[in-house]
N, C-alpha and C positions, 0 to 999 in steps of 0.2 A: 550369616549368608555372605559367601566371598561375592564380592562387586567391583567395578574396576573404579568404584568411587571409596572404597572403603568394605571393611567387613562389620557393617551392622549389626548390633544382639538384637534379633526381633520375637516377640512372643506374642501370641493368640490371647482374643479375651473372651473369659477369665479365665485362668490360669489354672488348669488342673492338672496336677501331678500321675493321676490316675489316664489320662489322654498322653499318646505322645505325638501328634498331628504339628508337623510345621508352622509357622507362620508363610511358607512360602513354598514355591515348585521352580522344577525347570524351567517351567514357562517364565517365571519372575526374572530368573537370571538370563536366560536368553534373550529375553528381549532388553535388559541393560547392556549384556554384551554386544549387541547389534547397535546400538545407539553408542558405542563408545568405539568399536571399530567401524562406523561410515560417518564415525565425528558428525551426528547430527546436531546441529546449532540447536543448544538449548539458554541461549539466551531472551528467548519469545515470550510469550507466554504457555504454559507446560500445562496440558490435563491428562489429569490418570482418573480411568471410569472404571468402577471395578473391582478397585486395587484392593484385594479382599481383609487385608491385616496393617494395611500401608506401608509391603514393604516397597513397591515403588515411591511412592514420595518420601521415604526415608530418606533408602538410598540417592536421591536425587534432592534430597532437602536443599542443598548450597545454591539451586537454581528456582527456587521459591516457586514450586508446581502449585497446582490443585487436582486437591482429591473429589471423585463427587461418587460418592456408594448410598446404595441402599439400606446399609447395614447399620446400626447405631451399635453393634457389638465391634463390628469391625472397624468403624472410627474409633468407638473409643481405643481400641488396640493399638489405631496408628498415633491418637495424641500419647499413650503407654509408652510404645518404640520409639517416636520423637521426644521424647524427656528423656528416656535413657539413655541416648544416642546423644546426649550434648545439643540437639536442633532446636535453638530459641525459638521462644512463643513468636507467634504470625511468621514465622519462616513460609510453611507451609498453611494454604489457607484450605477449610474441610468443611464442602458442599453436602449437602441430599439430592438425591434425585428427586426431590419435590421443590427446589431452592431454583431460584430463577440461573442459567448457568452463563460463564464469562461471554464476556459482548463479543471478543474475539479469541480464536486460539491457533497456535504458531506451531503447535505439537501435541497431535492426539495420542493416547496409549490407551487401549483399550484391554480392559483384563476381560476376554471374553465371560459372560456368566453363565449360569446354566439353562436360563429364563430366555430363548429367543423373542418373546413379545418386550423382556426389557431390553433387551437388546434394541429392537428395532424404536422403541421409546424414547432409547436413552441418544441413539443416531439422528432420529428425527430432531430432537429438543435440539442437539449439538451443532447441528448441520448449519442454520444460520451464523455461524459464528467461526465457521470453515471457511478460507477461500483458497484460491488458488496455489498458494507456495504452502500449504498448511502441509505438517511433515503427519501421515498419518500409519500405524502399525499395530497390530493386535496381537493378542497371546494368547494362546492357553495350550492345554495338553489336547494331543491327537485325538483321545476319545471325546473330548469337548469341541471342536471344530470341526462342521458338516458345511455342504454344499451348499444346504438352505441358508447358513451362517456368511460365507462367502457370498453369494445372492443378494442378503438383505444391506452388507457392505458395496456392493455395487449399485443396489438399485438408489440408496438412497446418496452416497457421494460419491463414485466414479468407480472406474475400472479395477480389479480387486485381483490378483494372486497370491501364492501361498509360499512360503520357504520347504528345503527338505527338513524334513523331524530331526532333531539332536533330543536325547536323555527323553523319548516320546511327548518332546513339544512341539509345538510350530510356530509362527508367526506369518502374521495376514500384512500383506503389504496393499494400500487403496490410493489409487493419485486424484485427489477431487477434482471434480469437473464441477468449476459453478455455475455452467450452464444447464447442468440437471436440472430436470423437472423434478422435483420430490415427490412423492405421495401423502394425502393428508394424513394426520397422525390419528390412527385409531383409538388410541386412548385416552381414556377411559373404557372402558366398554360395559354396557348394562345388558342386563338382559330380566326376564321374569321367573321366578321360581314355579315350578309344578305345583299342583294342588296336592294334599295327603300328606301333607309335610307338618301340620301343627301350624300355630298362629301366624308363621312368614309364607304360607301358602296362596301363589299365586303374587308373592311382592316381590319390588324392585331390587335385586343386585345392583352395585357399580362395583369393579372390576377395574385398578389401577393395573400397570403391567408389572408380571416377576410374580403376585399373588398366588401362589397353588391354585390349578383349578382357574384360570381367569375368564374363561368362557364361559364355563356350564359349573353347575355344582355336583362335586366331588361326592363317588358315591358311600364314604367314611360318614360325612359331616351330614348325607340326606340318612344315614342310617341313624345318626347323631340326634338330629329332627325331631326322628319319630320318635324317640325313649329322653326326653328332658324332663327334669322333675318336675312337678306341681307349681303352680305360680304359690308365693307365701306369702303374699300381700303386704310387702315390704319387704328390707336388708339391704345388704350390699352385697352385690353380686359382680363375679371377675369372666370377663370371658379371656384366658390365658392361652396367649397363642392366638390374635382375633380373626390372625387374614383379612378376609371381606367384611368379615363384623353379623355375617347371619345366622351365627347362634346367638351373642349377646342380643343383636336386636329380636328373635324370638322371645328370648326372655323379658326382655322391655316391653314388647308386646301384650304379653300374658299376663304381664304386674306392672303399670306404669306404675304403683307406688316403688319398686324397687330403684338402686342407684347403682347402675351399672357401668364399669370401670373395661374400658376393651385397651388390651396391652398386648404389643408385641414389638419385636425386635427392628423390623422392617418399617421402614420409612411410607413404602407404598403401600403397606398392608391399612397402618392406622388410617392413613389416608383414604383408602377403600373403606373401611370399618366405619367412619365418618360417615362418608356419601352416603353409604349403603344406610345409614342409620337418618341420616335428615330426608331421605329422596321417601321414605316412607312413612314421617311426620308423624314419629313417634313420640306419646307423651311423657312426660319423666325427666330424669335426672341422667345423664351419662356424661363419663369423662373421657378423655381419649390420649393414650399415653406411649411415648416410644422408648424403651428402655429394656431392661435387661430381666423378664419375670416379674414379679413381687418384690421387685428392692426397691426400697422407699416405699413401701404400702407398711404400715405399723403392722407391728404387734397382733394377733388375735382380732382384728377390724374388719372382717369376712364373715359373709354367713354363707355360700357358695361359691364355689371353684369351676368352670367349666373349660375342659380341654382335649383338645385334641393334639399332640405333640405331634413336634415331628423327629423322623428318626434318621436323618442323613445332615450335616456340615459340608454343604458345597456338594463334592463329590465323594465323601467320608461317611463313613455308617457309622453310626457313634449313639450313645443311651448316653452320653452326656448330659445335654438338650434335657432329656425327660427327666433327667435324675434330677437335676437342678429347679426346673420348674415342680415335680413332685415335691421336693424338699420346702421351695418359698412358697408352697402353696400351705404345707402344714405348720408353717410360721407364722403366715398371714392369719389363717383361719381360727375362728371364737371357737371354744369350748363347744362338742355337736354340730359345727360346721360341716361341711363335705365338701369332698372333689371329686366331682364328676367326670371320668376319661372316658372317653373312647378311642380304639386301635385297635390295627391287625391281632389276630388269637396269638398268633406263631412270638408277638413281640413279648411275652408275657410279663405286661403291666401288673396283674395281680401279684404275683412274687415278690415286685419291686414296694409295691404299696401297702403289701402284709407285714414287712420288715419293718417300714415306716410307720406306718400309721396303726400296726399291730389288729387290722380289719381290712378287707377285701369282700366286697358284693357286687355277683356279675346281676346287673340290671337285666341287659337283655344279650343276644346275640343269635349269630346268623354262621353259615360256613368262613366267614371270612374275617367280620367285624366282632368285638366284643366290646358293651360299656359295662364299666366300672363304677362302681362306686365306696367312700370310703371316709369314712366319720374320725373326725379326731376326738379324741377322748378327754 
């Protein structure tokens, strides 16, 4: 990525030869060119929210930012691009959106995301720690910035315009006003599941922001619900990919002697998966894990797989994601284990699972959804 700090090698994690997706967009570079022709004083204190690969606090490593994402794929990528780039350790310090964030900031950069309720989360969290000289500017590409996007940048720190589009990006320009009234910050948000659903019918959701589906339940995961296998009165069981965590907690429900592991990529998912799991005082054994699939789950130490993939990277449509988790699913899993999918028909998960696992069983399905199932041998 040419920069007017340098030209970084930056790469995506993990690294697949078969993907050729960037580590970065227009938006990344326009809005470093914008900071380096109006000489924005970045001697402050710098945060980048967002920054999906870290190529902002890369390229701006010399001036010791902070990152704060949701992503634990995407940090790990940016601690990747700062090793390979020469930037010594605690150059750059790397936040979650679950991590309490700096007391003050001199320089907001926001990589907008695609999640407006993180959006508005991550503003809220931020805003104490805005004041008046604070330099603040957003990014992303034209199809990623709406009206509602500009709105939620005004209501919650001041006055908000937009640049014209170069290479179809933009940048949001916001002057805080710390006289703003804020609005209280919605998040969390809970609500109660329907009845006819299997044993989390009629329980409590919580709902961090950015989670698929953070209002109501996704009509994928209620069709997911209704076709989960039998309780087996014990194992270890994966819910992969957790989100909110209400399928793992279904199965907790059905078998407290099971020990149920809910894993995902997303900082606010586990975090939700959590809530979602104690708010219903469930009994048993469960762990709660942020990380990248199945890695670091041994060997054959599974007796069930439960997943729902997803099939988009940001704004990218990609079987990446599904390949990868199909794959540490049938490493993770004992001898007669299974993994249970569900997904759209059209994405055809059976194909991918036939090759792999050398079986494919469609459980149930509807016009739209289909689950799967798929025994390792």
């Amino acid at each position: 990525m040419t920069t007017p700090w340098g030209e970084p090698v930056l790469a995506r994690f993990p690294e697949d030869p078969r993907d050729r997706l960037r580590a970065w967009d227009a938006s990344d570079e326009y809005l470093l060119r914008h900071l380096a022709d109006r000489r924005v004083p970045l001697s402050g204190t710098v945060v980048a929210v967002g920054d999906r690969w870290g190529a902002l606090v890369t390229a701006l490593a010399a001036h010791r930012p902070t990152q704060v994402t949701d992503s634990w794929l995407g940090q790990e990528a940016t601690r990747l691009n700062l090793a390979r780039n020469g930037v010594e350790p605690g150059a750059v310090r790397l936040l979650t959106t679950q991590d309490p964030p700096p007391a003050r900031i001199d320089v907001l950069l926001v990589r907008v995301p695609k999640s407006l309720a993180l959006l508005e989360d991550q503003l809220l969290r931020l805003a104490p720690a805005v004041h008046g000289g604070t330099v603040v500017v957003g990014t992303g590409m034209v199809k990623e910035i709406h009206t509602s996007t500009l709105n939620l940048f005004e209501r919650i720190l001041g006055p908000t315009r937009t640049s014209l589009a170069e290479k179809k990006a933009r940048l949001i320009f916001c002057e805080p006003d710390p006289a703003r009234v804020r609005p209280a910050n919605p998040w969390p948000y809970r609500y109660t599941l329907p009845v006819g659903i299997g044993p989390v019918s009629g329980r409590t959701v919580v709902n961090h922001a950015g989670v698929f589906c953070a209002d109501r339940l996704d009509i994928g995961t209620r069709f997911f619900l209704r076709h989960l296998p039998a309780a087996r009165e014990g194992g270890r069981v994966v819910d992969l990919g957790c989100g909110n965590g209400v399928v793992g907690t279904a199965m907790a429900l059905a078998d407290p002697r099971a020990e149920v592991l809910f894993v995902d990529e997303s900082f606010q998912a586990v975090a939700s998966a959590e809530a979602t799991y104690r708010a219903n005082d469930v009994s048993g054994h469960a762990e709660f894990r942020v990380g990248d699939g199945l890695s670091g789950v041994p060997d054959g130490s599974v007796d069930l797989v439960l997943n729902n993939p997803p099939f988009h990277s940001h704004q990218a449509t990609t079987d990446a994601t599904s390949r990868r988790m199909f794959t540490g699913a049938r490493r993770a899993l004992r001898p007669g284990g299974e993994l249970w999918v569900v997904g759209n028909r059209h994405l055809g998960y059976h194909v991918k699972l036939r090759r792999l696992f050398g079986n494919s069983e469609v459980v149930a399905s509807d016009p739209k959804f289909v689950v799967l199932r798929a025994v390792k041998r």
